[in-house]
N, C-alpha and C positions, 0 to 999 in steps of 0.2 A: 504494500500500500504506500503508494508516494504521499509525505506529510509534507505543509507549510515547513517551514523552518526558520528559525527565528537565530541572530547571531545577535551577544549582547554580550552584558558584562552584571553581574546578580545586583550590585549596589548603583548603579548606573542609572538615574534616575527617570532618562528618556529611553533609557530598554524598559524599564517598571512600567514606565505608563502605558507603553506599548504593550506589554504583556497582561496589563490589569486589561487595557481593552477589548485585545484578543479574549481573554476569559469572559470577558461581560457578553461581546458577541457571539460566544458560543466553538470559535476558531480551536479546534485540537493544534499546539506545533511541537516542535522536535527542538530543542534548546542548546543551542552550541556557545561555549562562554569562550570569550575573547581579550583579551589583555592589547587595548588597544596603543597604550603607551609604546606596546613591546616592536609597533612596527611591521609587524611578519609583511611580505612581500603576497604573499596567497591572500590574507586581509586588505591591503592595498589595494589588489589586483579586485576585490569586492567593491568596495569603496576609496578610491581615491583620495576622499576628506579623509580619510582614516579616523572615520567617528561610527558611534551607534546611537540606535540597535540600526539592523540588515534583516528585510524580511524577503524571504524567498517563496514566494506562492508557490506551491505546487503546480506545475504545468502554468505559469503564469508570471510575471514582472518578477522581478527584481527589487526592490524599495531600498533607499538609504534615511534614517532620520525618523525622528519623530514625526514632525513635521508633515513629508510626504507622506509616511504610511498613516496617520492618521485621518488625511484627506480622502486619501482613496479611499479607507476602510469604510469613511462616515457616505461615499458617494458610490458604493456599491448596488446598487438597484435590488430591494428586497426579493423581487420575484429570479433572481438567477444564482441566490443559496437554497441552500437544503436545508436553510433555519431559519426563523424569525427572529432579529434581533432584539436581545431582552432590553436594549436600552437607543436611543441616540445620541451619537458621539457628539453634534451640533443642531441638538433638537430645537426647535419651535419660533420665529419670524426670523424675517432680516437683522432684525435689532438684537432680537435674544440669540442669535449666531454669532452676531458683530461680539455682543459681550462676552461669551462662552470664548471664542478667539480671543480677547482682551486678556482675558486673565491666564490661559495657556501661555499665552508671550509673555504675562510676569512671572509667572513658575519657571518657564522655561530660558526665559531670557534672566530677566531680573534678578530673579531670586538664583537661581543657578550661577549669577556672573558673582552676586553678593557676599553668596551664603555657602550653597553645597557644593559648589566646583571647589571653593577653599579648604574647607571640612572634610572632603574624602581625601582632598590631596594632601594639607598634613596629618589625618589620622587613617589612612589605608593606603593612597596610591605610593607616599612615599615610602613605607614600609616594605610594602610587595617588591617597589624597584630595587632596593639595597637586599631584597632578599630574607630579610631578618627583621630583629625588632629593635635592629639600632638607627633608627629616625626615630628623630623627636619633632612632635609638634610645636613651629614658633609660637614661643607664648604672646606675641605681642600680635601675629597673625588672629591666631585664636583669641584674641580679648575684643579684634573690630570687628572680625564676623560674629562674634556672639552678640554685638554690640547691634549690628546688621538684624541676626534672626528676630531678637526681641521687637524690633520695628518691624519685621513683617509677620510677626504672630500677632500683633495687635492687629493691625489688616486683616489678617484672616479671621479674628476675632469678630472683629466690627462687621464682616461679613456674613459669618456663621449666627451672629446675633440677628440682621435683616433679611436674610433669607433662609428658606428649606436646605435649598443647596447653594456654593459658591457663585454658578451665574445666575441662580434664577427657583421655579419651581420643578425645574427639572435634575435631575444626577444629566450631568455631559463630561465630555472629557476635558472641561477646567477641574470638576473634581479627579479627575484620577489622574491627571498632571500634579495637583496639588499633593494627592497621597502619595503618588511613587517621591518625589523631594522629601516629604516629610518622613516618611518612611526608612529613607536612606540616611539621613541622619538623625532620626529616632535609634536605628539601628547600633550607633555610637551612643548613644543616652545622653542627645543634646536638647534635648526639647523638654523644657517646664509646664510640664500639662496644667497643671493645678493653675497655673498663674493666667491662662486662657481658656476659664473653662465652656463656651459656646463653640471655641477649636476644637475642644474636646472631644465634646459631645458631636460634635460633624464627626470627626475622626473615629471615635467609637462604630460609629453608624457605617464607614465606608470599611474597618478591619471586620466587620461582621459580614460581608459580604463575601461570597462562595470566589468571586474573584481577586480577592486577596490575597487567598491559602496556600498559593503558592507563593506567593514573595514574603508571608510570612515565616514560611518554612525557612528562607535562603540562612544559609550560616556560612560563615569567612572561616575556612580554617586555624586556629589561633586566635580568632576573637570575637568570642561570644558577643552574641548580643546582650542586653542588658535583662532581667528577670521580665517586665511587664512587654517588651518586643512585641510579641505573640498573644497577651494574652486580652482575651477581646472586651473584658469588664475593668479596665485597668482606673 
């Protein structure tokens, strides 16, 4: 049986949201992890930019990106799957699209340029590259993006306070851009639940979800996640 197949990196916050998608529409794939620092030339030769995730349709495109693959995925014509999508990636007007996009580019852009691009790279990516666990994270790095997260959990607070979900009455994929970031440095035990609790309670609501359970499961060899990671009444 030829499967999709998905090329990513488990803490990689644009493979996560990609993967949380895939599980929301119902998408079985094949998971191939990628260390994309490391360069390989056969990874290149995938993607060029030398970024993730890479989604490989079965008998079908190629994708590089968040980005693209969640465009296509949201603009797949229901009547030519074998499934009814349990959710829309960019559900309900022009406006509530425009929004739903708005806040994916501050997860994706913003908050990634701010916050988690800095967070995995000194507390994982530079560890993996020297091989060992003699990287240390710069404390002074780590004191402005902490400095960073607290200003955008309060966003996301103020958020979670005026709507159901982050764009709107609907779950889209601003929320599961949202989760896969938070997610990935929840993973490090960088996030002050108690101190945001309407983030909270969003977040509660999206780890209870069947498409979570896998990236809940994900473990880094050597570094545990933190006790409440996983667990979905935290």
């Amino acid at each position: 049986m030829i499967m999709h197949t998905l090329t990513h990196f488990r803490l990689c916050p644009f493979s996560r949201s990609i993967r949380i998608a895939l599980n929301e529409l119902g998408f079985e794939v094949a998971l191939e992890e990628e260390r994309p620092w490391e360069g390989r030339p056969q990874f290149l030769a995938l993607n060029p930019a030398g970024e993730l995730p890479i989604l490989q349709l079965a008998d079908g495109p190629m994708l590089c990106g968040a980005y693209a693959i969640s465009e296509y995925l949201a603009a797949l014509p229901h009547d030519t799957q074998d499934h009814v999508p349990l959710v829309m990636l960019f559900p309900g007007t022009l406006d509530d699209k425009a929004e739903v996009r708005r806040l994916v580019d501050w997860f994706h852009r913003k908050f990634d340029r701010e916050v988690t691009r800095e967070i995995l790279h000194e507390k994982v990516y530079g560890r993996l590259r020297t091989g060992g666990d003699t990287h240390t994270p710069d404390a002074e790095v780590m004191r402005a993006v902490r400095a960073n997260l607290r200003y955008h959990l309060k966003y996301l607070d103020f958020l979670s306070h005026q709507r159901p979900w982050l764009a709107g009455d609907q779950l889209s994929f601003a929320d599961l851009a949202a989760a896969a970031h938070l997610s990935s440095i929840d993973y490090l035990d960088e996030i002050r639940w108690n101190d945001v609790p309407a983030a909270k309670s969003w977040y509660m609501r999206l780890k209870s979800r069947r498409a979570m359970r896998s990236i809940l499961a994900d473990r880094l060899p050597g570094q545990p996640p933190p006790p409440h990671y996983a667990d979905l009444d935290f």
